[in-house]
PAZAPA-4460 file (N, C-alpha, C; in steps of 0.05 Angstrom, whole numbers, plus 32768, in hexadecimal, padded with zeros to 4 digits):
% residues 150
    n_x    n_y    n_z   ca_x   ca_y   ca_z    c_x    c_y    c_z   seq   type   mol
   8011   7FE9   8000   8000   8000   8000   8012   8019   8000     1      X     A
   800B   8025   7FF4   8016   804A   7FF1   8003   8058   7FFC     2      X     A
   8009   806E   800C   8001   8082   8016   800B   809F   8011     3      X     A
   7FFC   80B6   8000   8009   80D2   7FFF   7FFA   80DF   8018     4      X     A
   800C   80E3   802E   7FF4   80F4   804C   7FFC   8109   8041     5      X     A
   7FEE   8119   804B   7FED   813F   803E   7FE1   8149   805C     6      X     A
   7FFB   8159   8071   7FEC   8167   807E   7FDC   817C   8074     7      X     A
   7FB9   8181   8082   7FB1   8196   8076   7FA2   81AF   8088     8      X     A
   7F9B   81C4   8084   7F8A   81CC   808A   7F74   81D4   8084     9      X     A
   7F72   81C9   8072   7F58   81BA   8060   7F58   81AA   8050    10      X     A
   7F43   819C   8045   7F47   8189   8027   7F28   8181   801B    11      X     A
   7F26   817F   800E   7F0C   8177   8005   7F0D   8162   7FF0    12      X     A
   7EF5   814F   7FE6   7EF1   8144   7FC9   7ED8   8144   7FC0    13      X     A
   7ED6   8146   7FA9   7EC4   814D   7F97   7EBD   812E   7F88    14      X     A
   7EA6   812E   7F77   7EA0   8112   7F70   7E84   811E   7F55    15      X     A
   7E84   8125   7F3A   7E71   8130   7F35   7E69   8151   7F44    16      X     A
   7E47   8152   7F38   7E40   8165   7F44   7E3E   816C   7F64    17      X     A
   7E2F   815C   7F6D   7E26   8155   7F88   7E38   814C   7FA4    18      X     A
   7E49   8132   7F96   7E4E   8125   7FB2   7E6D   8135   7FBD    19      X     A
   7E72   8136   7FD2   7E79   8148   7FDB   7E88   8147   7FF4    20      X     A
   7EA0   813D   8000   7EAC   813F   8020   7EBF   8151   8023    21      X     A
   7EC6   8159   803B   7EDD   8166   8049   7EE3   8169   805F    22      X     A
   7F00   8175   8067   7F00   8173   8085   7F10   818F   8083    23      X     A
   7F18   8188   809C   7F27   81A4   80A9   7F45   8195   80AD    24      X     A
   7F4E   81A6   80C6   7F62   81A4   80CC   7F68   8181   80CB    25      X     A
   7F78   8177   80BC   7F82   8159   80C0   7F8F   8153   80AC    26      X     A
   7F8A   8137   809D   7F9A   812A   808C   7F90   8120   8076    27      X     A
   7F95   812A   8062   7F8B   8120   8045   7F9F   8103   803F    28      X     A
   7F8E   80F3   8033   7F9F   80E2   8032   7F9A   80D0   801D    29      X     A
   7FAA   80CE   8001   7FA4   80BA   7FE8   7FB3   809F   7FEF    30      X     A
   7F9D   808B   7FE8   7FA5   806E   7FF0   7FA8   8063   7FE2    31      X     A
   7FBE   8057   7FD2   7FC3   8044   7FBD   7FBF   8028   7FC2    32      X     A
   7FB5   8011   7FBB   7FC3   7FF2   7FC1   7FCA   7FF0   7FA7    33      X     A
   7FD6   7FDF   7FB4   7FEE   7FCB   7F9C   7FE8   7FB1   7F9D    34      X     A
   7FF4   7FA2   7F7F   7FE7   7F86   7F82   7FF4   7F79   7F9A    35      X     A
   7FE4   7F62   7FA4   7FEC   7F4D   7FBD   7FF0   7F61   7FD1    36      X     A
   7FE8   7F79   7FDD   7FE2   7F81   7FF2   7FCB   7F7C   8004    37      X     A
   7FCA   7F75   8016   7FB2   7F60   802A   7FAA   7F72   803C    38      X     A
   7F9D   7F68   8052   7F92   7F79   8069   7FA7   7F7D   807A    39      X     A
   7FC2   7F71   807D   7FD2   7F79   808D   7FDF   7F92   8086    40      X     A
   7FE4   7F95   8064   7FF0   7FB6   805A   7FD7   7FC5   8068    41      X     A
   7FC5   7FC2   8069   7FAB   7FD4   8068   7FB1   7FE1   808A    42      X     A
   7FAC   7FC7   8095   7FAF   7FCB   80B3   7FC5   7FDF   80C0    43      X     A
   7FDF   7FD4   80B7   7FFC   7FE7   80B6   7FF7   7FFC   80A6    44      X     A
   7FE8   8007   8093   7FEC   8021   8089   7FD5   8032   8098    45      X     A
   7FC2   8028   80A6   7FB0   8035   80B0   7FB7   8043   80D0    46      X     A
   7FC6   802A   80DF   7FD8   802D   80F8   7FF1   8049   80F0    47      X     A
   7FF8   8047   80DA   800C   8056   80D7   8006   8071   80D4    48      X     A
   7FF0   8076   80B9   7FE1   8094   80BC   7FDA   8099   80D6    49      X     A
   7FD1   8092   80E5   7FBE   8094   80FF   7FD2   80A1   8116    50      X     A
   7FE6   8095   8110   8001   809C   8128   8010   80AA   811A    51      X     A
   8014   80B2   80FD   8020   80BF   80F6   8034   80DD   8106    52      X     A
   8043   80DC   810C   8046   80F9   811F   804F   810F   8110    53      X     A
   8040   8120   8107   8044   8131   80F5   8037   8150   80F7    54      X     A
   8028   8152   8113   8021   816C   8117   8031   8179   8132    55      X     A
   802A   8191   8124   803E   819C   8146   8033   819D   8154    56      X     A
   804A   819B   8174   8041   81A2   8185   8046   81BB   8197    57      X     A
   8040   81B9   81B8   8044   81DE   81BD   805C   81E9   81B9    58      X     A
   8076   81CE   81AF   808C   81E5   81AE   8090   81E8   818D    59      X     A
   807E   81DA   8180   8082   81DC   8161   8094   81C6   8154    60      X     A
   8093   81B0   815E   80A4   819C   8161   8088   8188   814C    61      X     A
   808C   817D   813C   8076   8168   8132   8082   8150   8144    62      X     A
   8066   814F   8150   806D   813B   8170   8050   8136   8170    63      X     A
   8039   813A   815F   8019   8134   8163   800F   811F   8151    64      X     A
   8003   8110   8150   7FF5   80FA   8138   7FD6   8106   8134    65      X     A
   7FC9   8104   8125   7FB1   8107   8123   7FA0   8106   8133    66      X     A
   7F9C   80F0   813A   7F96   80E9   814E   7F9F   80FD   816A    67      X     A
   7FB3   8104   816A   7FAE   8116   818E   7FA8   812F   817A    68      X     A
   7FA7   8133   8163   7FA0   8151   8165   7F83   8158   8161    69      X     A
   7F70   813D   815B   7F54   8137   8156   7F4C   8141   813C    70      X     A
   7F67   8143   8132   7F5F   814B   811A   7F51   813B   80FA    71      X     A
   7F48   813F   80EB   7F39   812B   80D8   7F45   811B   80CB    72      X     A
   7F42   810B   80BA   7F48   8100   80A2   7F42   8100   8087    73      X     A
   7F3F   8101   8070   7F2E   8102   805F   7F44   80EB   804A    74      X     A
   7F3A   80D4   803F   7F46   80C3   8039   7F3B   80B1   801B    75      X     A
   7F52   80BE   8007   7F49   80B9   7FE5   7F5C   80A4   7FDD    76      X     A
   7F42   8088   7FC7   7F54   8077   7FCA   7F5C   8089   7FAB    77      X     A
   7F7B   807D   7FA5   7F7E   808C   7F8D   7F98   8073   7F82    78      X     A
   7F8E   8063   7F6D   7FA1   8048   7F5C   7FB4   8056   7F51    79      X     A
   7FB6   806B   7F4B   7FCD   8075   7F40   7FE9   8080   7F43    80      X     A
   7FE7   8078   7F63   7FFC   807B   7F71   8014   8064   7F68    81      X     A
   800B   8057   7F67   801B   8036   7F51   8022   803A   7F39    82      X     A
   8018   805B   7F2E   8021   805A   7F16   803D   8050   7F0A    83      X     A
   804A   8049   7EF6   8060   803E   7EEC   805A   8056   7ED0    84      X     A
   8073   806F   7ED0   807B   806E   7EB6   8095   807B   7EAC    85      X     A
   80A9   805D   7EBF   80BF   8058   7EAF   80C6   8055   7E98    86      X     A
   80B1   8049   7E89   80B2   8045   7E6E   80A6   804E   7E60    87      X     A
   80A5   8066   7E46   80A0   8077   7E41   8085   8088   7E54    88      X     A
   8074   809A   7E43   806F   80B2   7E51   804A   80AC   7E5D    89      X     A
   8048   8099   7E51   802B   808D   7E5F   8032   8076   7E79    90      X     A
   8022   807E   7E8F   802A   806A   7EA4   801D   804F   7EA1    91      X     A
   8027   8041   7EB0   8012   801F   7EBA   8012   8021   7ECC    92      X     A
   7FF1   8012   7ED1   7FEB   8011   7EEE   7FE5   7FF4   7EEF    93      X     A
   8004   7FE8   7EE4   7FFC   7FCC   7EF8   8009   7FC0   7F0D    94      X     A
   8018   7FD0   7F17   8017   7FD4   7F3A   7FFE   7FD6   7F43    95      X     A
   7FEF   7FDB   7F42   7FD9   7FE9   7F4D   7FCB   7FCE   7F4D    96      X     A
   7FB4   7FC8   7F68   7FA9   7FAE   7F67   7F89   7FB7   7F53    97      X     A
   7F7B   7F9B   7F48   7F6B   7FA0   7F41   7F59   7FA7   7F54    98      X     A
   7F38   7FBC   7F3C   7F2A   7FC7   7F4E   7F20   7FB5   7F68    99      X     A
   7F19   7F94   7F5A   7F0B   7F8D   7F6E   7F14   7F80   7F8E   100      X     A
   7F2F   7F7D   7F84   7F3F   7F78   7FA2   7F43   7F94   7FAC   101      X     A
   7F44   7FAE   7F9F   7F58   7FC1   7FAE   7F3C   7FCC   7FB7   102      X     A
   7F1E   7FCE   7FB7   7F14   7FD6   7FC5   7F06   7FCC   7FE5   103      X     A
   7F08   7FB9   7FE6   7F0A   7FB4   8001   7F21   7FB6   8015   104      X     A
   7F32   7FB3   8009   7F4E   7FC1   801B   7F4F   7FD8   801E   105      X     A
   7F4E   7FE6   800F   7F3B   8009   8011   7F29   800A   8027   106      X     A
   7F15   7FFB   8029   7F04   8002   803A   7F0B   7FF1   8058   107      X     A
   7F18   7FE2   8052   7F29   7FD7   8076   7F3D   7FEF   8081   108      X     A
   7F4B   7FFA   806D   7F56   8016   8077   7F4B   8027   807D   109      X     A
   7F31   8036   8072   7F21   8048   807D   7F13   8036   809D   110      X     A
   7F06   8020   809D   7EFD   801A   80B6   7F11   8017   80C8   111      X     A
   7F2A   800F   80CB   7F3C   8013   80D5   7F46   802E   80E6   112      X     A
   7F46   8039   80CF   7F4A   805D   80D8   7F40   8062   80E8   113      X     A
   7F21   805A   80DA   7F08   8067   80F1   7F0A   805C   8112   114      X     A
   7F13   803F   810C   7F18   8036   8132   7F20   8049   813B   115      X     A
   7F43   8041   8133   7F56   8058   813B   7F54   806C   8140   116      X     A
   7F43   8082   8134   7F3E   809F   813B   7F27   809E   8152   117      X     A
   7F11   8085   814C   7EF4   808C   8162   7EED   809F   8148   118      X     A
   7EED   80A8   8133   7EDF   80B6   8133   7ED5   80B1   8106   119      X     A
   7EC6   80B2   80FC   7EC1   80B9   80E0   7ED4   80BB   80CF   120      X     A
   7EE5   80AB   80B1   7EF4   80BE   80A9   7EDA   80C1   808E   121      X     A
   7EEE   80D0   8083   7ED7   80E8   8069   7EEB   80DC   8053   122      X     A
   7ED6   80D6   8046   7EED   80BC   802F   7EE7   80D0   8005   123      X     A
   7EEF   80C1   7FF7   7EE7   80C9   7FDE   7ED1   80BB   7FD9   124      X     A
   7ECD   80B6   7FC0   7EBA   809F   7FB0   7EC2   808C   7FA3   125      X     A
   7ECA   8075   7FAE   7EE2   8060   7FA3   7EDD   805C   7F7F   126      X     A
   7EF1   805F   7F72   7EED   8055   7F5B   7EE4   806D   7F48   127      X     A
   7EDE   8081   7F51   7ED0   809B   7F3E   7EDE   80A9   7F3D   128      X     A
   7EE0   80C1   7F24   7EF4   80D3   7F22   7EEB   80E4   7F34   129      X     A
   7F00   80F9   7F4B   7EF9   8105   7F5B   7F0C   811C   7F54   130      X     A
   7F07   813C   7F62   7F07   8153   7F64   7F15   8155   7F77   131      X     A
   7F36   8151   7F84   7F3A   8158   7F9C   7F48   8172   7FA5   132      X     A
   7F44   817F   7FBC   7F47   8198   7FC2   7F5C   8196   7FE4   133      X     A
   7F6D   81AC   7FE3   7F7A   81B0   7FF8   7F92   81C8   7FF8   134      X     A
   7F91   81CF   801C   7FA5   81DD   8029   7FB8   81D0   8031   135      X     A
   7FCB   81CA   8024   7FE3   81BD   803A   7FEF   81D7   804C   136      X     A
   7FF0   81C6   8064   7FFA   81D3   807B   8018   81CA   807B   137      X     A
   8029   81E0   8078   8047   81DC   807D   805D   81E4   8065   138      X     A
   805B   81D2   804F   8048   81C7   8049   805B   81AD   804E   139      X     A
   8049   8195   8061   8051   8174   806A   803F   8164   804F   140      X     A
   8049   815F   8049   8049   813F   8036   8059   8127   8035   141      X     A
   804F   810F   803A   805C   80F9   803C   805D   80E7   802F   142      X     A
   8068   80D4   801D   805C   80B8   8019   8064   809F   8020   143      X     A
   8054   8094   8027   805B   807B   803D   8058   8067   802A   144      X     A
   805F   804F   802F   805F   8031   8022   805E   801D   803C   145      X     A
   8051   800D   8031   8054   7FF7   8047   8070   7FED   8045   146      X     A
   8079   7FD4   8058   8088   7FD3   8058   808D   7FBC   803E   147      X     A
   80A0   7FAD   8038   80A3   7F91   8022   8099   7F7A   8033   148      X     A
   809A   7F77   8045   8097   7F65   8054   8084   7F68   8072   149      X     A
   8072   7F60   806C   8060   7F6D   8090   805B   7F51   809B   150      X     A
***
């Protein structure tokens, strides 16, 4: 699994006319799987955003996780994090797992999250082209990978 976290102080996604989420102060976050990634990448990448320590604290020290700052989540799955394009100028996405395995691992990571925080996360619309919007705060961006071996 890949993860791009984006501290923010705001973020939003769009989906069409209508559908519509956002948060505030927290963590935008695009979720890639990859093929043969299971519930244990899911589990480890969900533990890992969650504790992430990446906000400050009173001396301005990033020493806070999301979690102690109660701050949100908003969490987009996005396959194209796997992109490949080493070889000429169009990518492949066959890193990337197919739709029908990579959406339930998607959604063990968002319920996951949600333990972990106690609280809702604010997701995209799996599978649909989406509109996404944001403030990075800092500006902190990360990308995480599971590990090769969990």
């Amino acid at each position: 699994m890949r993860a791009v976290v984006q501290r923010v102080v705001s973020a939003s996604v769009a989906a069409g006319s209508n559908r519509f989420s956002e948060i505030g102060r927290g963590l935008l976050v695009l979720l890639g799987v990859a093929r043969g990634d299971t519930g244990t990448e899911a589990e480890w990448m969900s533990r890992k955003i969650v504790q992430l320590r990446i906000f400050d604290d009173a001396t301005g020290r990033m020493n806070l996780s999301v979690r102690d700052t109660g701050g949100d989540i908003l969490l987009v799955s996005q396959f194209t994090l796997y992109g490949d394009a080493s070889r000429g100028n169009r990518p492949g996405f066959s890193g990337s797992a197919d739709f029908e395995k990579a959406r339930p691992l998607y959604e063990k990571a968002v319920r996951s999250i949600e333990q972990q925080l106690g609280k809702p996360v604010m997701t995209g619309w799996y599978g649909e082209a989406m509109q996404v919007a944001l403030v990075n705060d800092g500006p902190v961006t990360l990308i995480l990978d599971t590990p090769q071996r969990l």
